[in-house]
C-alpha positions in Angstrom: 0.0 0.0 0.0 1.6 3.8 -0.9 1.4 6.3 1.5 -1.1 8.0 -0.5 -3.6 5.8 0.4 -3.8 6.4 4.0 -5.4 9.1 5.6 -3.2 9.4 8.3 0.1 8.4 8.9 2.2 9.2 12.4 6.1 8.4 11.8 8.3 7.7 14.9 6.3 10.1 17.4 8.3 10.7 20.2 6.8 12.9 23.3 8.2 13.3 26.7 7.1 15.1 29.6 9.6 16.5 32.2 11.8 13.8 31.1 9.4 10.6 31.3 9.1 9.6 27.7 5.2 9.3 26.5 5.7 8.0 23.4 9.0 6.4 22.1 8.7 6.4 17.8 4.8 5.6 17.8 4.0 4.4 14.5 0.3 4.7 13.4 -1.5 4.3 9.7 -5.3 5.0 9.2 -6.7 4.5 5.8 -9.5 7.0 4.5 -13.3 5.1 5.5 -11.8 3.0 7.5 -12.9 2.6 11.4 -9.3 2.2 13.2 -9.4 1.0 17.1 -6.4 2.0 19.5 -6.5 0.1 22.3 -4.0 -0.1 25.4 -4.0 0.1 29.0 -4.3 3.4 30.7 -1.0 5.2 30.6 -0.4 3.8 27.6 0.1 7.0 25.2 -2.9 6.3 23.4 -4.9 9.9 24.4 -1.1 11.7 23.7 -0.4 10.3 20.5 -4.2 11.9 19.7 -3.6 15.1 21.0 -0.6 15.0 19.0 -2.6 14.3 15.9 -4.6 17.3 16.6 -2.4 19.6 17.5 -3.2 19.8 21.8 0.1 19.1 22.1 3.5 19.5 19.9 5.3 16.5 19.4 9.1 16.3 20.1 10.2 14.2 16.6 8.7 12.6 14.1 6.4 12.9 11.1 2.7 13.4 9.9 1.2 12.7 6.8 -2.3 13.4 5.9 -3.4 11.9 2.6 0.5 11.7 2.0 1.2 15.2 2.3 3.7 15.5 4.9 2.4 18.8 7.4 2.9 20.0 10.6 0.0 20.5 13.2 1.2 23.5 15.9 -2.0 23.6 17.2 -5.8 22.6 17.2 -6.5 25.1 15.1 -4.4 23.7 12.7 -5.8 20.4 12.9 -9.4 21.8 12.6 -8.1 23.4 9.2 -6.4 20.4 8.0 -9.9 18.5 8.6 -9.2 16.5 12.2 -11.9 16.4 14.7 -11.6 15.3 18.2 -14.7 13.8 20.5 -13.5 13.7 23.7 -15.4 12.4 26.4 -16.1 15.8 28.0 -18.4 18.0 25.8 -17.6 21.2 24.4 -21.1 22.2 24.3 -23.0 25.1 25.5 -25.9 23.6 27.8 -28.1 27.1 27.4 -27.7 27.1 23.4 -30.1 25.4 21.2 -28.7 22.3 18.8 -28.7 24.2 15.8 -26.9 27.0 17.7 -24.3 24.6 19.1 -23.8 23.0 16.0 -22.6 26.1 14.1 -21.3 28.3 17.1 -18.3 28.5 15.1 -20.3 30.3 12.2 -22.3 32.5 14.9 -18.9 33.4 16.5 -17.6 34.9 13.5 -20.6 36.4 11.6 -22.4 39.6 12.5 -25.5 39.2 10.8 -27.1 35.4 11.4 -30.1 33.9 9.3 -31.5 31.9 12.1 -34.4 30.1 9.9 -31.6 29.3 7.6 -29.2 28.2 10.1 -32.0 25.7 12.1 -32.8 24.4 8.5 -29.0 23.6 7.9 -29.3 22.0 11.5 -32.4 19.8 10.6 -30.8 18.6 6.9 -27.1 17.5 9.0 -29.2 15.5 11.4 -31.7 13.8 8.9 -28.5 12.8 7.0 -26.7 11.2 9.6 -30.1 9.5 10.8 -31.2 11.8 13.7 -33.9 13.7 12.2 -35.7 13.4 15.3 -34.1 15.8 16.9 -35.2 18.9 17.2 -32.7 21.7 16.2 -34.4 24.1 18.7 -33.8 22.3 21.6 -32.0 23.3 24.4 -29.2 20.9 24.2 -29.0 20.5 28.5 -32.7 19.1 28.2 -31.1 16.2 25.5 -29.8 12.2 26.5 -26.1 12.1 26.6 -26.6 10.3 23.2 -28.0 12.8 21.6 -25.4 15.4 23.1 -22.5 13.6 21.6 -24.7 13.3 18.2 -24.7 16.8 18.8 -21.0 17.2 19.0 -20.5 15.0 16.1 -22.3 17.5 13.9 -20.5 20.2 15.2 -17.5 18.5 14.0 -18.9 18.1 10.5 -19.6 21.6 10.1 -16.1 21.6 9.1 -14.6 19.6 5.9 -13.3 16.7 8.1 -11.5 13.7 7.2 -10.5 12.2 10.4 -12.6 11.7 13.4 -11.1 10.7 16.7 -13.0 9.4 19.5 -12.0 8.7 22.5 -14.0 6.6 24.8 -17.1 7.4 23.1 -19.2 4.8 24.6 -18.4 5.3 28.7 -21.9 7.1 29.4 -24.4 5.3 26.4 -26.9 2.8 27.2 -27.1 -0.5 24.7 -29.1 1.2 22.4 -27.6 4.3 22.1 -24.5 2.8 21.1 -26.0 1.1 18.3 -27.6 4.1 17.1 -23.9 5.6 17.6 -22.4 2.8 15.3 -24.5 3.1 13.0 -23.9 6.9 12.2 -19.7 5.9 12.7 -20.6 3.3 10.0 -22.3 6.1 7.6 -19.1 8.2 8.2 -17.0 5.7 7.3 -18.6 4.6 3.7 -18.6 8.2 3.3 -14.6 7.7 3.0 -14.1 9.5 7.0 -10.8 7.9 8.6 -12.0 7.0 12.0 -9.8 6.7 15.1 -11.7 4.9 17.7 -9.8 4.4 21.3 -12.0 2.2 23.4 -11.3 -0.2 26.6 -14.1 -2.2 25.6 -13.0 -5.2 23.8 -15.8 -6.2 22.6 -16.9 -3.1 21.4 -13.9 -2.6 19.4 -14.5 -5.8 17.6 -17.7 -4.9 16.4 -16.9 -1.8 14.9 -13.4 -1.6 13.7 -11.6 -3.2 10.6 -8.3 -2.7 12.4 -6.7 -2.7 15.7 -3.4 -0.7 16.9 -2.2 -2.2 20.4 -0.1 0.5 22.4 1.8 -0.4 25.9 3.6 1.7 27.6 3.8 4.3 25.0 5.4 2.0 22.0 2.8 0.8 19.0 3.1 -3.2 20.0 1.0 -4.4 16.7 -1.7 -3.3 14.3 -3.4 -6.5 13.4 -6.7 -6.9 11.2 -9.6 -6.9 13.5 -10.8 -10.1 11.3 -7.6 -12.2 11.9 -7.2 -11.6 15.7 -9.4 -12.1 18.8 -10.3 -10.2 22.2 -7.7 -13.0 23.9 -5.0 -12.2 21.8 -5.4 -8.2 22.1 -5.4 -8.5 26.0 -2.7 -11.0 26.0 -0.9 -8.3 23.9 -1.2 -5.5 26.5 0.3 -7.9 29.1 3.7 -9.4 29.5 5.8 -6.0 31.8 7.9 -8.2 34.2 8.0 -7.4 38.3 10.8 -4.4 39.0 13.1 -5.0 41.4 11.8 -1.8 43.0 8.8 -3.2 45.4 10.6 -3.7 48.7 10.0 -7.6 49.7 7.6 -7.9 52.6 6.6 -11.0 54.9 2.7 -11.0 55.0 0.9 -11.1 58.4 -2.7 -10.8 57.9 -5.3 -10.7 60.5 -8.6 -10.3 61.3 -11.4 -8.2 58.9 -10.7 -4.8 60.1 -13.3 -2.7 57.4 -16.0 -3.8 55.2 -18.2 -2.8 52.3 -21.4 -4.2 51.2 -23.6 -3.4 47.6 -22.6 0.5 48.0 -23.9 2.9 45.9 -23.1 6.7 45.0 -24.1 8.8 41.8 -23.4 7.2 38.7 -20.1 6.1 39.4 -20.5 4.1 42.1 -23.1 1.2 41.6 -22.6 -1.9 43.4 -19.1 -2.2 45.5 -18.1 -4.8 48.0 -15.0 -5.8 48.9 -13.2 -5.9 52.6 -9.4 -5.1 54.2 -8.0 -7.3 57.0 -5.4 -6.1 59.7 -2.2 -5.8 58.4 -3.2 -6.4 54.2 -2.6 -3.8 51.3 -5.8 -4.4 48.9 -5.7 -3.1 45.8 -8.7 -1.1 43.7 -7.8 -1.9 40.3 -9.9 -1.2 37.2 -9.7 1.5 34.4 -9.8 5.2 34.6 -13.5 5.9 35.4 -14.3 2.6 37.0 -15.4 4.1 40.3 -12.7 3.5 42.5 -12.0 7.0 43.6 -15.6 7.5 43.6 -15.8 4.6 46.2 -13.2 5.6 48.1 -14.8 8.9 48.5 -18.1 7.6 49.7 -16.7 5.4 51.8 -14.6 8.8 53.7 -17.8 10.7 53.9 -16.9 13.1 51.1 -20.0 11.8 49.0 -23.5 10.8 50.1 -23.8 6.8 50.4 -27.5 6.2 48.8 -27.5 2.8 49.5 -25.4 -0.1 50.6 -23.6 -0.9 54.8 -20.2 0.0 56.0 -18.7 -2.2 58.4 -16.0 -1.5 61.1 -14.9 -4.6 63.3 -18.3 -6.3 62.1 -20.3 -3.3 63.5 -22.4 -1.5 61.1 -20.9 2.0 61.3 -22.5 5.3 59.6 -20.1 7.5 57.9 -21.4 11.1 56.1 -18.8 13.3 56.8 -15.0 13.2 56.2 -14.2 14.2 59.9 -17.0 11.2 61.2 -14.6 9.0 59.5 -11.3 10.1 60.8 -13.5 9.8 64.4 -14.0 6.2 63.3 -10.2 5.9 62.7 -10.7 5.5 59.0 -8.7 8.3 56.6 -8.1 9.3 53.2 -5.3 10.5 51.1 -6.8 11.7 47.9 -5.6 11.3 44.2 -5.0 15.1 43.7 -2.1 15.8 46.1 -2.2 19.8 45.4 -5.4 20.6 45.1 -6.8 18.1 48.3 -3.7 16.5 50.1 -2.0 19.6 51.3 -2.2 23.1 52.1 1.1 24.0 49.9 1.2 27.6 51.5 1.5 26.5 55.0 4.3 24.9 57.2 5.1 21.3 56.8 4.1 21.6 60.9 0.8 23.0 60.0 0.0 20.7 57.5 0.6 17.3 59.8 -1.1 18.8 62.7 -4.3 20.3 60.5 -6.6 17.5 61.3 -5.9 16.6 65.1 -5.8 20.9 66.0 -8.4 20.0 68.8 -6.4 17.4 70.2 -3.3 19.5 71.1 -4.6 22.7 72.2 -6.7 23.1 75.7 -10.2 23.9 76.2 -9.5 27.4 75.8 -7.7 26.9 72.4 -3.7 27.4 73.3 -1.6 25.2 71.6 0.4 22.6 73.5 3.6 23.6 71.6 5.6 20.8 72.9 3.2 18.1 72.4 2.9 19.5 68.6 6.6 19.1 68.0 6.5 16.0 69.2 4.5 14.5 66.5 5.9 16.7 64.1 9.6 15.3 64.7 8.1 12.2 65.4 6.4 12.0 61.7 9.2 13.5 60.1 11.5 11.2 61.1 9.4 8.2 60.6 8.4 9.0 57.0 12.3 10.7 56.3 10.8 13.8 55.2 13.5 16.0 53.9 12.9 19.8 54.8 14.4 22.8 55.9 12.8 23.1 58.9 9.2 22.3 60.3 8.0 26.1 59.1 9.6 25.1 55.7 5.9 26.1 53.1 5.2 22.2 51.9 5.5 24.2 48.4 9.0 24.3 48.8 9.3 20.4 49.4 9.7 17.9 46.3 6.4 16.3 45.1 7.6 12.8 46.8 8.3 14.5 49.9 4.8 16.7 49.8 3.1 13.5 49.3 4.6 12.2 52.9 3.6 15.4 54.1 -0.1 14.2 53.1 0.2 10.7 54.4 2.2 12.0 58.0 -1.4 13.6 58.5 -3.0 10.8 58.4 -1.3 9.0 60.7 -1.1 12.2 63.3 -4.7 11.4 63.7 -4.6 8.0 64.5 -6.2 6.3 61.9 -6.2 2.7 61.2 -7.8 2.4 57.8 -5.7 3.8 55.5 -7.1 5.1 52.0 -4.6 5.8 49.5 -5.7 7.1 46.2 -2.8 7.0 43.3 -0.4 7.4 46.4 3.0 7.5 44.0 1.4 9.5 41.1 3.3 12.7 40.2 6.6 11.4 42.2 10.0 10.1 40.8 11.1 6.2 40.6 13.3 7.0 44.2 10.4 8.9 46.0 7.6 6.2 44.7 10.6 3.2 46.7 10.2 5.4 50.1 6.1 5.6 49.6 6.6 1.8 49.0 8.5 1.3 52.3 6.3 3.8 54.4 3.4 1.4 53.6 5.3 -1.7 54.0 6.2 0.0 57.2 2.6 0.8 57.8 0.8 -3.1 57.6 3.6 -3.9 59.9 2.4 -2.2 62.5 -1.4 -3.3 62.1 -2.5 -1.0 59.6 -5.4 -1.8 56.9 -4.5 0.0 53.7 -6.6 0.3 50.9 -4.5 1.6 47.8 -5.8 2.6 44.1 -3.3 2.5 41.3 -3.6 3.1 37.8 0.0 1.3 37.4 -1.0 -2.3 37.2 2.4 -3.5 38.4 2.1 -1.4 41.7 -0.7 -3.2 42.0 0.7 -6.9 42.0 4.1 -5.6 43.4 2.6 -4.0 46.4 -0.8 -5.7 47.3 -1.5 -8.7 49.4 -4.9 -9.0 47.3 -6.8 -7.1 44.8 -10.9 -6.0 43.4 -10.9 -5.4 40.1 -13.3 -2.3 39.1 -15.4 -2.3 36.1 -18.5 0.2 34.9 -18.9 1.1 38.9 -19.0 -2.5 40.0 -16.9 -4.6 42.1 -16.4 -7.5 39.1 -13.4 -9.4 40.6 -11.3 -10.4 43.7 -7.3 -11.9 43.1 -5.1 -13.2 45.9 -1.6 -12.7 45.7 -1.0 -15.7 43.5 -3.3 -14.9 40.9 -2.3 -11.4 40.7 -1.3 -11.0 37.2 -1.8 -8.1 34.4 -3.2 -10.7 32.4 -6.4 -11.6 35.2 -6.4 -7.3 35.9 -7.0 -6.7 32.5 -9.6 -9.5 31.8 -11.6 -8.7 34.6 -11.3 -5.0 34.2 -12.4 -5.0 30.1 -15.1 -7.9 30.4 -13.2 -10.7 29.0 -14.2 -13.7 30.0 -11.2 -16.2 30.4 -10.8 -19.6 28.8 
């Protein structure tokens, strides 16, 4: 096949951030009417190599070639001109506008006299040809199912003269039959000669509506295979394989009693049916994909969203948690995923920060501070967790992001706690800070603790944890001990494959 007859072709893309290579020479070909599947494990490069394609981000090396015209895409705008439109999961709509007005805001933006018959006319004929006639171009687009939103966003896109269509996890909010009526109108673009880049964790999905399938792992292209020659136990297998590092400290086990437990939960629409329980001295991992509800759980389960239905356990007594602080009362705490915006207060002291939560427990009933009681802890949990600062009144903004994060655990273990949830707990820290986080919570389940960890990184989940509950579509869908913890079980379990 020439080069001329792909749509799209991405030559040895290379992109790193702060030094951490994204991509390391991603290769990707997409012919013209074609849908093309990218598939990959989170983290692995497939929404970077996108944004490259349309211009979010600049790549560092490399090539593009649209229609076999090499070109260079500095920004989206760029790739809006050159006929590449993105559907990202969050949509770039205006809830108070009407359909037709959404659809050609871009036109509206940029004209100063608008024919608004004409322009809900032109509305009506894009949706009758695409197969959505029954929509109304005067609706308010806030008062339309999530379907018919992204339908919306799809036409949007058209407005322009696209060729390629990127969508990236179209699927996570559609019921059954709106993602048929989806496919169809992704079918429709396609025989109308659209090049069609469709990222998706659902396996299954992916085979019913792609010709071809690029596998990407930790930001290299492993394969593109014909979706017709290959199956969803090859693919999987595929995204599998990474071997142990020799950077998970070895620790000796000693597991004991059921400390906390949760039973059917359910919050919002993320969280839907969760149960799983922690022992005395375990690390369970929360695996599953990026919006599988395990942040979501862990949240409810702190208090800091309202549980609708379900039972909390704590030593086998039914326990009733709504606020974050009635949960640190119970002994159960939370170190959230966002360590800047929730874990610490990055203008204050690193003594501050650690004695935040337990201010009532160190100062008398009329409010003065026991000084000497607060340095205590402060040296205490400074020296425990090997936080490296200045001083105590050092600002925590001063401190590297491994040693901030210690700042966020120390204050969870200044107020006694003894359920520990950690959410991403090594994200946004280098190799050497993410091996002292490592031995902090070895450190921790030593001494009794139950720890509850999410991670994204499948291998910190099968280095670190004693046991693991595999998340999938806000539903607890799996439970591994240690011996079956494998990426090959995390994956299957987490994308609906059903093993052999």
């Amino acid at each position: 096949m020439t080069a001329e007859e792909y749509q799209v072709e991405m030559k040895n893309i290379c992109k790193s951030f702060s030094g951490v290579d994204a991509l390391k020479s991603v290769d990707l070909k997409v012919k013209a009417g074609e849908i093309h599947a990218v598939v990959g494990e989170n983290g692995a490069g497939k929404s970077t190599l996108m944004k490259i394609l349309s211009g979010a981000y600049s790549k560092d090396s490399g090539e593009i070639f649209l229609n076999g015209e090499k070109t260079d895409i500095r920004n989206p705008k760029d790739g809006r001109e050159q006929g590449i439109a993105v559907i990202y999961q969050e949509f770039a709509l205006v809830n108070d506008l009407s359909v037709a007005e959404n659809i050609f805001i871009k036109e509206i933006g940029e004209s100063r006299f608008i024919n608004w018959k004409e322009l809900r006319e032109k509305a009506g004929k894009l949706l009758n040809e695409l197969g959505f006639g029954m929509i109304d171009a005067d609706t308010i687009v806030s008062r339309l199912s999530v379907a018919y939103q992204q339908v919306v966003e799809i036409c949007k896109a058209l407005t322009g003269d696209i060729s390629v269509l990127v969508l990236d996890e179209p699927t996570a909010v559609l019921a059954s039959n709106e993602i048929e009526q989806l496919f169809e109108l992704l079918k429709g673009l396609r025989d109308n000669g659209v090049a069609i880049i469709y990222i998706s964790h659902r396996l299954e999905e992916v085979f019913d509506i792609s010709e071809r399938i690029t596998v990407m792992k930790d930001g290299e292209c492993v394969d593109t295979l014909k979706t017709s020659e290959t199956n969803e136990h090859e693919i999987a297998n595929m995204m599998v394989g990474r071997q142990l590092s020799a950077f998970f400290p070895e620790r000796e086990a000693n597991i004991g009693e059921k400390v906390l437990e949760v039973k059917n939960i359910r919050s919002g629409k993320a969280v839907k049916d969760v149960s799983f329980d922690v022992k005395e001295g375990e690390v369970l991992g929360l695996s599953g994909l990026v919006g599988s509800g395990r942040t979501e759980a862990l949240r409810t389960i702190f208090g800091a969203d309202k549980i609708e239905s379900g039972k909390i356990f704590l030593d086998s007594k039914e326990i009733n948690i709504k606020t974050p602080q009635k949960s640190i009362q119970y002994g159960v705490a939370m170190l959230p995923e966002d360590r800047k915006e929730q874990g610490v207060l990055l203008d204050l002291s690193v003594r501050e920060n650690i004695t935040l939560s337990i201010i009532n427990t160190i100062s008398n009933f009329l409010g003065w501070l026991n000084k000497q009681k607060e340095m205590e802890i402060v040296n205490n949990l400074i020296e425990k967790l090997r936080i490296k600062t200045a001083s105590v009144d050092a600002k925590v903004a001063s401190l590297s992001g491994g040693n901030q994060q210690k700042v966020a655990i120390s204050k969870l273990l200044a107020a006694d706690s003894r359920v520990l949830l950690l959410d991403e707990p090594t994200r946004g820290v280098d190799v050497g800070a993410k091996i002292e986080i490592y031995k902090i919570i070895n450190s921790l389940v030593k001494q009794g603790y139950a720890v509850i960890m999410v991670s994204s990184e499948m291998i910190e989940i099968i280095g670190m944890c004693d046991r693991a509950v595999v998340f999938r579509e806000g539903k607890t869908v799996g439970e591994l001990e240690k011996n079956k913890l494998t990426e090959e079980n995390l994956i299957r379990y987490a994308m609906g494959v059903q093993k052999q």
